[in-house]
Chimera marker file (.cmm) of the C-alpha trace (Angstrom):
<marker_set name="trace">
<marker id="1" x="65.897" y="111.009" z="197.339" r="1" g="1" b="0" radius="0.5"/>
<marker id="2" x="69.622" y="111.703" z="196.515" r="1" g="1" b="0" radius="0.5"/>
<marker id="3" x="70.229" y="108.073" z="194.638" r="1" g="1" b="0" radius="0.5"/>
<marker id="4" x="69.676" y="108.365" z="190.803" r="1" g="1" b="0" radius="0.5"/>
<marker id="5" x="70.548" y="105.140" z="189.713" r="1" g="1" b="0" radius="0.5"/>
<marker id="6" x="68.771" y="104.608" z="186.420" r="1" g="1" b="0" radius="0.5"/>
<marker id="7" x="70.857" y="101.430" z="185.475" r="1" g="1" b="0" radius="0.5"/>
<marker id="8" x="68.264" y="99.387" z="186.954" r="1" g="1" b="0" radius="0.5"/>
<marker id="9" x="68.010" y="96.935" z="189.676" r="1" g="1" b="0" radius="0.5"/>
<marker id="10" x="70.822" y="97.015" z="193.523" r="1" g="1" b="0" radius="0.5"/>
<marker id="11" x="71.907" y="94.145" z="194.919" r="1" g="1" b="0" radius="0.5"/>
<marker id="12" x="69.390" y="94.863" z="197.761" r="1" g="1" b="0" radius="0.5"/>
<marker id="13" x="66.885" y="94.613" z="195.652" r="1" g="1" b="0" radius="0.5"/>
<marker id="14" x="67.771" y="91.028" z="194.514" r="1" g="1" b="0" radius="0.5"/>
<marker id="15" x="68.316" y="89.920" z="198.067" r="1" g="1" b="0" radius="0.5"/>
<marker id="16" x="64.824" y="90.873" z="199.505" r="1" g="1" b="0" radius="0.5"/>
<marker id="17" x="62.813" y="89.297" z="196.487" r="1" g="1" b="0" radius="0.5"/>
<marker id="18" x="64.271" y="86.465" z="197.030" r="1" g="1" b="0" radius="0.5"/>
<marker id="19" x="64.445" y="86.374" z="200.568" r="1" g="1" b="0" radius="0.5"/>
<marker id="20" x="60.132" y="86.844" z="199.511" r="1" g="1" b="0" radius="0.5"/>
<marker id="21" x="60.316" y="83.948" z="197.946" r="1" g="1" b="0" radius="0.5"/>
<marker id="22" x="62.127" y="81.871" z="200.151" r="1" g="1" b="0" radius="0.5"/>
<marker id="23" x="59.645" y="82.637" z="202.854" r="1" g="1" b="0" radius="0.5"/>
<marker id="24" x="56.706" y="80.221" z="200.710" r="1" g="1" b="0" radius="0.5"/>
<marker id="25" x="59.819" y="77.540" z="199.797" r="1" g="1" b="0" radius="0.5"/>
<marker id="26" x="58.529" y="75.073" z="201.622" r="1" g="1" b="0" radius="0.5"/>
<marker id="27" x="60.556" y="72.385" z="200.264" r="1" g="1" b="0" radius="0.5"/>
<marker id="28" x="63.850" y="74.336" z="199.845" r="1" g="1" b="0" radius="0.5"/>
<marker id="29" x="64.008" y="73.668" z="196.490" r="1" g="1" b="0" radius="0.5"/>
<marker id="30" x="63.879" y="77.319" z="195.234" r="1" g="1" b="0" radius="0.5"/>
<marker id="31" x="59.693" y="76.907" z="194.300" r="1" g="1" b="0" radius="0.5"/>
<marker id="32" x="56.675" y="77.788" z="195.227" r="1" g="1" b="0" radius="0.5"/>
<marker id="33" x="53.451" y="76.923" z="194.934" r="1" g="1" b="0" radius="0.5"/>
<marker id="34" x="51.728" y="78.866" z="192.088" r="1" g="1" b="0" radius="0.5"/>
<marker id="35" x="49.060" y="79.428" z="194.643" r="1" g="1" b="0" radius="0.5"/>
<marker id="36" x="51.209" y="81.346" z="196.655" r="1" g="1" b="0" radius="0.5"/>
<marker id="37" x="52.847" y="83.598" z="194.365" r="1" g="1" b="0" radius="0.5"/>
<marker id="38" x="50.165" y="86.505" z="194.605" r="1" g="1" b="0" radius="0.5"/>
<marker id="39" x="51.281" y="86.402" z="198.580" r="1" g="1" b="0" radius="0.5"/>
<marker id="40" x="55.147" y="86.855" z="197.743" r="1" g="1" b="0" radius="0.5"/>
<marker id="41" x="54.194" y="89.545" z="195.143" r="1" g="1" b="0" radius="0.5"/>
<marker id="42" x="51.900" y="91.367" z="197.819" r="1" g="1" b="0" radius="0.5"/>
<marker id="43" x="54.965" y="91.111" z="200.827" r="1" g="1" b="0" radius="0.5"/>
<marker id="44" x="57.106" y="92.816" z="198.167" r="1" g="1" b="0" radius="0.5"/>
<marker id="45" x="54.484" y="96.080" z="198.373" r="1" g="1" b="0" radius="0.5"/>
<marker id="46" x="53.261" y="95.286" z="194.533" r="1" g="1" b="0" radius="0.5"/>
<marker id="47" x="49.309" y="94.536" z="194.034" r="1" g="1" b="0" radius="0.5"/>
<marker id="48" x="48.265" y="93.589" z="190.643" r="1" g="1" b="0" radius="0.5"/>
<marker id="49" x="45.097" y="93.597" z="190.011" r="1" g="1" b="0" radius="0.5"/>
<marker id="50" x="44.083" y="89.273" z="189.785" r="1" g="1" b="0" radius="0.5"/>
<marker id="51" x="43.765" y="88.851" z="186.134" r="1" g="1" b="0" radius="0.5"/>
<marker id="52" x="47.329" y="90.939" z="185.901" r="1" g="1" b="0" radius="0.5"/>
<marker id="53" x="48.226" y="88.415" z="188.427" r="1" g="1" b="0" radius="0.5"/>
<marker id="54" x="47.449" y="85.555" z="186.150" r="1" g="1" b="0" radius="0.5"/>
<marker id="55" x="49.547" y="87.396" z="183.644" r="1" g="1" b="0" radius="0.5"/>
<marker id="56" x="52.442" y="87.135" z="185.405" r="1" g="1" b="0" radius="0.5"/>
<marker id="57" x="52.133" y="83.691" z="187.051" r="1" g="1" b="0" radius="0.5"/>
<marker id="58" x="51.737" y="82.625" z="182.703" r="1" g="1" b="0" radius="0.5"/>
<marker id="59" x="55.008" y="84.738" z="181.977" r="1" g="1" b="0" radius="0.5"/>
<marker id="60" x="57.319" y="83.404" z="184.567" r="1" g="1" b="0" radius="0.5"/>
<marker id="61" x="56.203" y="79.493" z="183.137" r="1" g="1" b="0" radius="0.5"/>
<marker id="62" x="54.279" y="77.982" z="185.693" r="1" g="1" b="0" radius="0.5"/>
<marker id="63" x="55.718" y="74.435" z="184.870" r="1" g="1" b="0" radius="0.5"/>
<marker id="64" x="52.371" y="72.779" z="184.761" r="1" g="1" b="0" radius="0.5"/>
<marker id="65" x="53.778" y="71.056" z="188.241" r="1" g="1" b="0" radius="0.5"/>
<marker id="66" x="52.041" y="73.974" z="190.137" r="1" g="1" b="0" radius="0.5"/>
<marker id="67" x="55.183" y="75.616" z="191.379" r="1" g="1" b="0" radius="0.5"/>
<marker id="68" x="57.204" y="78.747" z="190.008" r="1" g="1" b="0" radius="0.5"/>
<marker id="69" x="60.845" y="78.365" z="189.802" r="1" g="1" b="0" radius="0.5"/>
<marker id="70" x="62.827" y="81.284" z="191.699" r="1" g="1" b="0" radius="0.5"/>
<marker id="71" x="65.278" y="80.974" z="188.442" r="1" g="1" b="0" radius="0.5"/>
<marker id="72" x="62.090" y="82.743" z="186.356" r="1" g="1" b="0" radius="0.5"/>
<marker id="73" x="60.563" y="84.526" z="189.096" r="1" g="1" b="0" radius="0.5"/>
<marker id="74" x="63.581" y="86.789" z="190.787" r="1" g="1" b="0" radius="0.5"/>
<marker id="75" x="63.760" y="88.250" z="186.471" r="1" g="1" b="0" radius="0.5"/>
<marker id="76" x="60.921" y="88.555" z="186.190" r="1" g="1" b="0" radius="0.5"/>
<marker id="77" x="60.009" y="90.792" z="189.316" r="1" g="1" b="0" radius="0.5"/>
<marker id="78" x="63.144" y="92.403" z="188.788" r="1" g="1" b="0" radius="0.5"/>
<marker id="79" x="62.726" y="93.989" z="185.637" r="1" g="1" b="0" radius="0.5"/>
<marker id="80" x="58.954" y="94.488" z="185.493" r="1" g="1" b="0" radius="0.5"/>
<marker id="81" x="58.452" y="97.416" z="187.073" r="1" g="1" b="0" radius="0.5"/>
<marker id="82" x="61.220" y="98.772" z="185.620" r="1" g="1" b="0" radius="0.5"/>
<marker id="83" x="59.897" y="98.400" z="182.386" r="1" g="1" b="0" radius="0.5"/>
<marker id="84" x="57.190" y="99.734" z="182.672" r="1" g="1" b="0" radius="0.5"/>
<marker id="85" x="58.573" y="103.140" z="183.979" r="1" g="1" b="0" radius="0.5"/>
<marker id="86" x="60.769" y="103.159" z="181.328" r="1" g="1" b="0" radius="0.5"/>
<marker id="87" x="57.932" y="102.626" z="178.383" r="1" g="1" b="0" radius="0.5"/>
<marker id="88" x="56.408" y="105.652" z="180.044" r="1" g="1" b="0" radius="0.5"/>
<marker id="89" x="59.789" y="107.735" z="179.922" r="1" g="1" b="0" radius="0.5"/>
<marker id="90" x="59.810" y="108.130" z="176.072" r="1" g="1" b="0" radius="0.5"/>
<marker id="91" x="62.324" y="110.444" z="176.343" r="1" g="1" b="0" radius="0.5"/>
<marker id="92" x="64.453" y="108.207" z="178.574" r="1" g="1" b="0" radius="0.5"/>
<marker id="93" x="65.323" y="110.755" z="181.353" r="1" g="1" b="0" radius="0.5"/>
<marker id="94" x="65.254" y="108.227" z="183.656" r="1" g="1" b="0" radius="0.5"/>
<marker id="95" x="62.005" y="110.311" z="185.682" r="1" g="1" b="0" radius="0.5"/>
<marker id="96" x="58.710" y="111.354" z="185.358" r="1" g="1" b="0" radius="0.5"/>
<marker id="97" x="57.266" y="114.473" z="185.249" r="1" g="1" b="0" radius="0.5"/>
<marker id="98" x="54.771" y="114.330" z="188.533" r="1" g="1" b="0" radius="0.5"/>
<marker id="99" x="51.969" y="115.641" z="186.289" r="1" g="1" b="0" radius="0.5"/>
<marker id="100" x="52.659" y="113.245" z="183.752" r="1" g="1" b="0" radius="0.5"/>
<marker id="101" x="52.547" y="110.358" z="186.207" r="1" g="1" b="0" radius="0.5"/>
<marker id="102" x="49.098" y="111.625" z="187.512" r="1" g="1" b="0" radius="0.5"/>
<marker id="103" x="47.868" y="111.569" z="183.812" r="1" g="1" b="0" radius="0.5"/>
<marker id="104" x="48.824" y="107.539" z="183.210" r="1" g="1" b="0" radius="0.5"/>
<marker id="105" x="47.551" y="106.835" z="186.908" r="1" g="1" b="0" radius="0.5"/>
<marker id="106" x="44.368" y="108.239" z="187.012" r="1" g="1" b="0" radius="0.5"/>
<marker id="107" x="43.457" y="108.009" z="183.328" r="1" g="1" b="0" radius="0.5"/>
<marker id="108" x="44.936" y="104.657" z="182.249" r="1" g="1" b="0" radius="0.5"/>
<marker id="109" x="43.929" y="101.100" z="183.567" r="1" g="1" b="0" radius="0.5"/>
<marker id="110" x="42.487" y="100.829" z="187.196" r="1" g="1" b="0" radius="0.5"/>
<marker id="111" x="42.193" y="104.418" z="188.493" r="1" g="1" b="0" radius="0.5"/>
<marker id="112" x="44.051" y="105.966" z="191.522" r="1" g="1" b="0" radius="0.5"/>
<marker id="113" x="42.036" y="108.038" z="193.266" r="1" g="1" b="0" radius="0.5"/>
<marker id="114" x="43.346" y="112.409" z="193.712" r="1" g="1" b="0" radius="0.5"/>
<marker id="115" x="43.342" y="111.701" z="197.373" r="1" g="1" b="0" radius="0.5"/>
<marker id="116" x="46.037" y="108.065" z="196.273" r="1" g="1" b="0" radius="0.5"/>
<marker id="117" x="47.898" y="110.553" z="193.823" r="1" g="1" b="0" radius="0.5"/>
<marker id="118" x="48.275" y="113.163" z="196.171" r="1" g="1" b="0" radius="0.5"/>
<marker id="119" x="49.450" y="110.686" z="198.959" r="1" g="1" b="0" radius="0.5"/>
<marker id="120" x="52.122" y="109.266" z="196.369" r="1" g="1" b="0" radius="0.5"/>
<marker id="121" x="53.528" y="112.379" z="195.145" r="1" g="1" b="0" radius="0.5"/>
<marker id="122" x="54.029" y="113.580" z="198.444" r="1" g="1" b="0" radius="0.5"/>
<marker id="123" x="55.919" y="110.630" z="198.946" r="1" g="1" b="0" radius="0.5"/>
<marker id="124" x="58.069" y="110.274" z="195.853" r="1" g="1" b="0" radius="0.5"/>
<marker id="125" x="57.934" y="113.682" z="194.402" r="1" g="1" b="0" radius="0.5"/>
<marker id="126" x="61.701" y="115.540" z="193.803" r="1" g="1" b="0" radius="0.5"/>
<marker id="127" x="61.208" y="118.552" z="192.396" r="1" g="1" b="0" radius="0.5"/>
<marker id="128" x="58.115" y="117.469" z="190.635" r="1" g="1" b="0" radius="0.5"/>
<marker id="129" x="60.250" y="114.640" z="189.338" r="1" g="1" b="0" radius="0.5"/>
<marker id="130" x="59.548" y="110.708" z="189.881" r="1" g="1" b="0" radius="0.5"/>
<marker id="131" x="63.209" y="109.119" z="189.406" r="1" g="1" b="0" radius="0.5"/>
<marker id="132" x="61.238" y="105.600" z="189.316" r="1" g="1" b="0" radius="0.5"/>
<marker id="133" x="64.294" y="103.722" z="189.608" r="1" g="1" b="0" radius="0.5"/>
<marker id="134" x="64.460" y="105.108" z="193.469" r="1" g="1" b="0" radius="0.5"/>
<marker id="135" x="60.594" y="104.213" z="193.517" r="1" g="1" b="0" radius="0.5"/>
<marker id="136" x="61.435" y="100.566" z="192.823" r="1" g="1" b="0" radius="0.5"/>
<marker id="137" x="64.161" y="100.355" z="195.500" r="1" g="1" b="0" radius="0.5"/>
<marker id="138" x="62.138" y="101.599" z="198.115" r="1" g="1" b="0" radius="0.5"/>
<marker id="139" x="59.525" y="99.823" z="197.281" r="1" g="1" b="0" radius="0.5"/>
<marker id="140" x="61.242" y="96.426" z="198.401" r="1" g="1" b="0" radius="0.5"/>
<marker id="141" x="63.918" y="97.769" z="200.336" r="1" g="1" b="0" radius="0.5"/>
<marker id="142" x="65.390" y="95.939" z="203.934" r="1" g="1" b="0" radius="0.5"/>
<marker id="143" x="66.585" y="98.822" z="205.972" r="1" g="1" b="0" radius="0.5"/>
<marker id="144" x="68.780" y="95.624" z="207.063" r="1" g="1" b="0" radius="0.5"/>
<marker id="145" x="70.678" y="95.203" z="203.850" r="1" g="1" b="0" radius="0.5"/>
<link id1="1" id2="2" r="1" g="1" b="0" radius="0.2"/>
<link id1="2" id2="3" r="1" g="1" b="0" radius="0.2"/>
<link id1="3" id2="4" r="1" g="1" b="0" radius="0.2"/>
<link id1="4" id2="5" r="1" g="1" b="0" radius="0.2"/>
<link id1="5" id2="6" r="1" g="1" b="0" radius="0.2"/>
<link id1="6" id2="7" r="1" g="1" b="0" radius="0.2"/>
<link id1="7" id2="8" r="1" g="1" b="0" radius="0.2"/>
<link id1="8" id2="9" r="1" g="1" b="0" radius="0.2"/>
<link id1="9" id2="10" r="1" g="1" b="0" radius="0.2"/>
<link id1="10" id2="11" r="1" g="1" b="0" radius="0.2"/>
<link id1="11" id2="12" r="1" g="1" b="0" radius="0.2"/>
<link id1="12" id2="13" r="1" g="1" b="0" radius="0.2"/>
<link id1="13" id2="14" r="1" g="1" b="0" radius="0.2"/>
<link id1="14" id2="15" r="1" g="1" b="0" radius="0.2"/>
<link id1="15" id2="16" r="1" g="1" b="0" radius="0.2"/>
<link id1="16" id2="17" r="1" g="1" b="0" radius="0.2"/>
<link id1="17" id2="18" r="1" g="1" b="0" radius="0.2"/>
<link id1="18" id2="19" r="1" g="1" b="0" radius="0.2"/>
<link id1="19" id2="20" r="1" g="1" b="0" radius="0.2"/>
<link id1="20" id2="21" r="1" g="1" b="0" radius="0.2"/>
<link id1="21" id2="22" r="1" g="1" b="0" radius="0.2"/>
<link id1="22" id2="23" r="1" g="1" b="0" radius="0.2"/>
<link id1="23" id2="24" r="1" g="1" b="0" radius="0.2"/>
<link id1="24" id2="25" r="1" g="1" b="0" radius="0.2"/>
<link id1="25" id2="26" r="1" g="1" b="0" radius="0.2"/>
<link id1="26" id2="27" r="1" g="1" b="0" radius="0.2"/>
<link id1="27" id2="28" r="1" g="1" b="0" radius="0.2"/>
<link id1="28" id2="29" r="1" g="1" b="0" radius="0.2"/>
<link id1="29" id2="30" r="1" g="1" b="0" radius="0.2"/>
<link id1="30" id2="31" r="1" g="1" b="0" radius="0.2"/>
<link id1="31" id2="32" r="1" g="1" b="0" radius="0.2"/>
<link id1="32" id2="33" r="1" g="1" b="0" radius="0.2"/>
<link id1="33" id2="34" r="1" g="1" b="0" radius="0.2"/>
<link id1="34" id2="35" r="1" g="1" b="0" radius="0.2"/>
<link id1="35" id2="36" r="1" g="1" b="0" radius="0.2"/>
<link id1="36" id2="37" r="1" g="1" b="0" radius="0.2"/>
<link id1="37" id2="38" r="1" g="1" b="0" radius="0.2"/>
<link id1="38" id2="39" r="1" g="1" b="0" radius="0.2"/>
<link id1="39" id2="40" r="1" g="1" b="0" radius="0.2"/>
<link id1="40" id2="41" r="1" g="1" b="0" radius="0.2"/>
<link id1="41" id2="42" r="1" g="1" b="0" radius="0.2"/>
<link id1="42" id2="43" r="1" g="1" b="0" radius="0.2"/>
<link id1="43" id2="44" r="1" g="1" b="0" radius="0.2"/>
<link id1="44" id2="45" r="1" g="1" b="0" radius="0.2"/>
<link id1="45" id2="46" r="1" g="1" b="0" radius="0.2"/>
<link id1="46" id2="47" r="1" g="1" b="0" radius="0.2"/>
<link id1="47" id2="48" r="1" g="1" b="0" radius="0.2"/>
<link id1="48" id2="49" r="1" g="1" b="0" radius="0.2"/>
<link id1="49" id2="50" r="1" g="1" b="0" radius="0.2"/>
<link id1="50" id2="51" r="1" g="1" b="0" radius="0.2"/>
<link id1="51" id2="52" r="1" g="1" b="0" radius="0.2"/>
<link id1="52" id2="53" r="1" g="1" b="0" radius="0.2"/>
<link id1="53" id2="54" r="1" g="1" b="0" radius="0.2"/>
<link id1="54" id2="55" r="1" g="1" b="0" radius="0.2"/>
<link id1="55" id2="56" r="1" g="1" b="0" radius="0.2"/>
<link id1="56" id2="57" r="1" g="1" b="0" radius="0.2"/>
<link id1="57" id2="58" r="1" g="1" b="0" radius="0.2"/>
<link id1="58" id2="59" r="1" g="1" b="0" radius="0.2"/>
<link id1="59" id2="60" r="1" g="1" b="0" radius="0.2"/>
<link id1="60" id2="61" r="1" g="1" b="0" radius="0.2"/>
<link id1="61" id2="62" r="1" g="1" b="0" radius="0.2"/>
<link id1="62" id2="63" r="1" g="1" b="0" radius="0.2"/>
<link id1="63" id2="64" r="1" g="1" b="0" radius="0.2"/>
<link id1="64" id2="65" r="1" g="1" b="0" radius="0.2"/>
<link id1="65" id2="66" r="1" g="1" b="0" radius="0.2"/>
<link id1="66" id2="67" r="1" g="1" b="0" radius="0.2"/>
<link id1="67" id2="68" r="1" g="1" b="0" radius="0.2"/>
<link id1="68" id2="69" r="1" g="1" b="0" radius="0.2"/>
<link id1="69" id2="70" r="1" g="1" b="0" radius="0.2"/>
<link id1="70" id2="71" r="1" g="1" b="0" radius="0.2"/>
<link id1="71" id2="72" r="1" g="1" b="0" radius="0.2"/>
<link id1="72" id2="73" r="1" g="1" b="0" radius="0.2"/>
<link id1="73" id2="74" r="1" g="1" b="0" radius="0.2"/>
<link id1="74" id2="75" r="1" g="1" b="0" radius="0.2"/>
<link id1="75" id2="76" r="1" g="1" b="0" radius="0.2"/>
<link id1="76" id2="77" r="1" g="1" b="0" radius="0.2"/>
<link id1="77" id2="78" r="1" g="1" b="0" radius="0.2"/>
<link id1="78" id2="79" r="1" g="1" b="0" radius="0.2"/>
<link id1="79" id2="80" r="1" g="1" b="0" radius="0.2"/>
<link id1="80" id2="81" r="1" g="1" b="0" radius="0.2"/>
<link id1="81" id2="82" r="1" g="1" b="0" radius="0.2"/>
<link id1="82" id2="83" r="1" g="1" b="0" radius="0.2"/>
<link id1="83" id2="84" r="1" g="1" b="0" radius="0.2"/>
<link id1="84" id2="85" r="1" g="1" b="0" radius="0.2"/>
<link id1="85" id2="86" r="1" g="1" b="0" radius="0.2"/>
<link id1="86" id2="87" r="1" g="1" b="0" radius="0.2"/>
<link id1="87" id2="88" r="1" g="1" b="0" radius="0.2"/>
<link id1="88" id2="89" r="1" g="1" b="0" radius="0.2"/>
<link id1="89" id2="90" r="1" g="1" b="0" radius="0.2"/>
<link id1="90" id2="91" r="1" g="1" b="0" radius="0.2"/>
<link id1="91" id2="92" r="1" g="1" b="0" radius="0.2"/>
<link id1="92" id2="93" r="1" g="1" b="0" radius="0.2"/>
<link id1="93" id2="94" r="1" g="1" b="0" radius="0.2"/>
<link id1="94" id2="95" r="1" g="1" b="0" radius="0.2"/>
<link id1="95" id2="96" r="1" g="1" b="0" radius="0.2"/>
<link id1="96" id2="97" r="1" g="1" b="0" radius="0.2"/>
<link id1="97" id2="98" r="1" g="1" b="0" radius="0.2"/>
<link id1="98" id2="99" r="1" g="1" b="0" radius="0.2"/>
<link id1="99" id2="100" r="1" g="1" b="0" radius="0.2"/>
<link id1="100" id2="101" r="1" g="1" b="0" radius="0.2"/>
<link id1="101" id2="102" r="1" g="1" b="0" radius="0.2"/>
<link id1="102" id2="103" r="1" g="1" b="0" radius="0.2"/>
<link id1="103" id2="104" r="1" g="1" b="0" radius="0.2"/>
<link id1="104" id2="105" r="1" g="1" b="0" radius="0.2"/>
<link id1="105" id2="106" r="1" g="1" b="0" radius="0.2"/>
<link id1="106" id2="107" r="1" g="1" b="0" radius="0.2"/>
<link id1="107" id2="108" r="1" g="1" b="0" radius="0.2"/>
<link id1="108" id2="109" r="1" g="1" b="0" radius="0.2"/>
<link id1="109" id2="110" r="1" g="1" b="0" radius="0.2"/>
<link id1="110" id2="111" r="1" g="1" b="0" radius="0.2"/>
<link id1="111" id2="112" r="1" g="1" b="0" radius="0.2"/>
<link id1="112" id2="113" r="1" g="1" b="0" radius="0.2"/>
<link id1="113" id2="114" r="1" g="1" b="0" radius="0.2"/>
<link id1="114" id2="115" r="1" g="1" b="0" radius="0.2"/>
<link id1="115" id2="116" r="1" g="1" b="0" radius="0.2"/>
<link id1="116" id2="117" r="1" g="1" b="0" radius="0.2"/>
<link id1="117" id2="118" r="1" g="1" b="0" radius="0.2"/>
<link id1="118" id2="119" r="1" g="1" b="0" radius="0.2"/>
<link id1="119" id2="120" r="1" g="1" b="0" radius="0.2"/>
<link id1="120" id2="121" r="1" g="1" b="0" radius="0.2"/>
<link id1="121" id2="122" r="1" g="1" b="0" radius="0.2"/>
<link id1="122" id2="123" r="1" g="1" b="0" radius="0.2"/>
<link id1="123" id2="124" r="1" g="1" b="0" radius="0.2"/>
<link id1="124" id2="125" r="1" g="1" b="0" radius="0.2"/>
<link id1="125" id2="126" r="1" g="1" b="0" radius="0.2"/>
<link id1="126" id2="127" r="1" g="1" b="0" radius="0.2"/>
<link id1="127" id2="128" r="1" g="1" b="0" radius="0.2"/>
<link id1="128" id2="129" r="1" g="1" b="0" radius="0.2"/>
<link id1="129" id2="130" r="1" g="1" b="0" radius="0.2"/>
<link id1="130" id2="131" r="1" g="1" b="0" radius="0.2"/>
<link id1="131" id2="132" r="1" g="1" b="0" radius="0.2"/>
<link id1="132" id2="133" r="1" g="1" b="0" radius="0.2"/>
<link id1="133" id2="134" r="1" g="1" b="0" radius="0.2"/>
<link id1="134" id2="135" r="1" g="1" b="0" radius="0.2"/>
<link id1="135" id2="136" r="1" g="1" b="0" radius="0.2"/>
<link id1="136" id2="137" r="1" g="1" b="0" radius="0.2"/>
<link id1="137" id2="138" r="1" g="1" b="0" radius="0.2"/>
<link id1="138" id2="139" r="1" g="1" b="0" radius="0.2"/>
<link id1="139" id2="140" r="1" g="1" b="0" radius="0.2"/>
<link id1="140" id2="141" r="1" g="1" b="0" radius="0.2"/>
<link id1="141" id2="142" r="1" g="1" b="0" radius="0.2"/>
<link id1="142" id2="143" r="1" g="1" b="0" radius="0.2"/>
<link id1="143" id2="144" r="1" g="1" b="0" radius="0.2"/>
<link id1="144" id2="145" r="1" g="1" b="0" radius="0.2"/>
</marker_set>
C-alpha cells in the first residue's frame, strides 16, 4: 500500500459506484428500484447487515416512488465508509492501529470472527497500520480505470 490519500474519495472511486448503479438503471433515468439497492451495495464488496440496510435506503430518501436517485446515492456511498473510519481515528492520523481495529471489530456491533480478523489484517495491514482511506479504494476499485 504506497497511496496515503486521506483527503477522501478518487475519481475511480466515483466511476465504479456509479457504473454499480447503472447496472440496475433499468430505465436510464439515473434510479433504481429501492428493491435493488442492497444488490448494488453488495457488487460494490460492502454487506450491511439488513436492518443497516434499511438505514441507508431511509438516508439516501427513498422518494416514496420506490426508486433511489443516483444524485443521493453516489454521496452517500461515497462518504460513508469514510466516515466511519474517521469517527474511529480520534486522533485523525488518517490510520488505524491494527490492534485497535481488532478491538471495534470483534467487540462492537456484529462480531468478526479471529480467523475474519486475521484474514483482513493480513490483507490491509502496513506496518500494523490500516490507512482506511486505501481500504475504501480497494474495496471498489476497477483495475480498468
Amino acid at each position: 500500500m504506497a497511496i496515503r490519500n486521506t483527503a477522501g474519495s478518487c475519481p475511480h472511486v466515483h466511476k465504479k459506484i456509479k457504473a454499480a448503479f447503472e447496472a440496475f438503471d433499468y430505465q436510464s433515468n439515473h434510479t433504481v428500484d429501492v428493491r435493488s439497492i442492497g444488490t448494488v451495495v453488495y457488487s460494490l464488496g460492502c454487506f450491511p447487515s439488513r436492518p443497516n440496510l434499511h438505514d441507508f435506503v431511509a438516508e439516501v430518501g427513498e422518494d416514496h416512488t420506490g426508486y433511489i436517485h443516483l444524485d443521493k446515492f453516489l454521496p452517500a456511498m461515497t462518504k460513508k465508509p469514510l466516515m466511519l473510519f474517521k469517527v474511529l481515528d480520534k486522533e485523525k492520523k488518517g490510520y488505524l492501529e491494527s490492534e485497535e481495529l481488532t478491538k471495534y471489530l470483534t467487540q462492537e456491533g456484529e462480531p468478526f470472527s479471529q480467523g475474519e480478523m486475521e484474514e483482513m489484517l493480513t490483507a490491509l495491514s502496513d506496518n500494523d497500520h490500516i490507512y482506511y482511506a486505501d481500504y475504501i479504494s480497494q474495496l471498489i476499485f476497477d483495475p480498468d480505470t
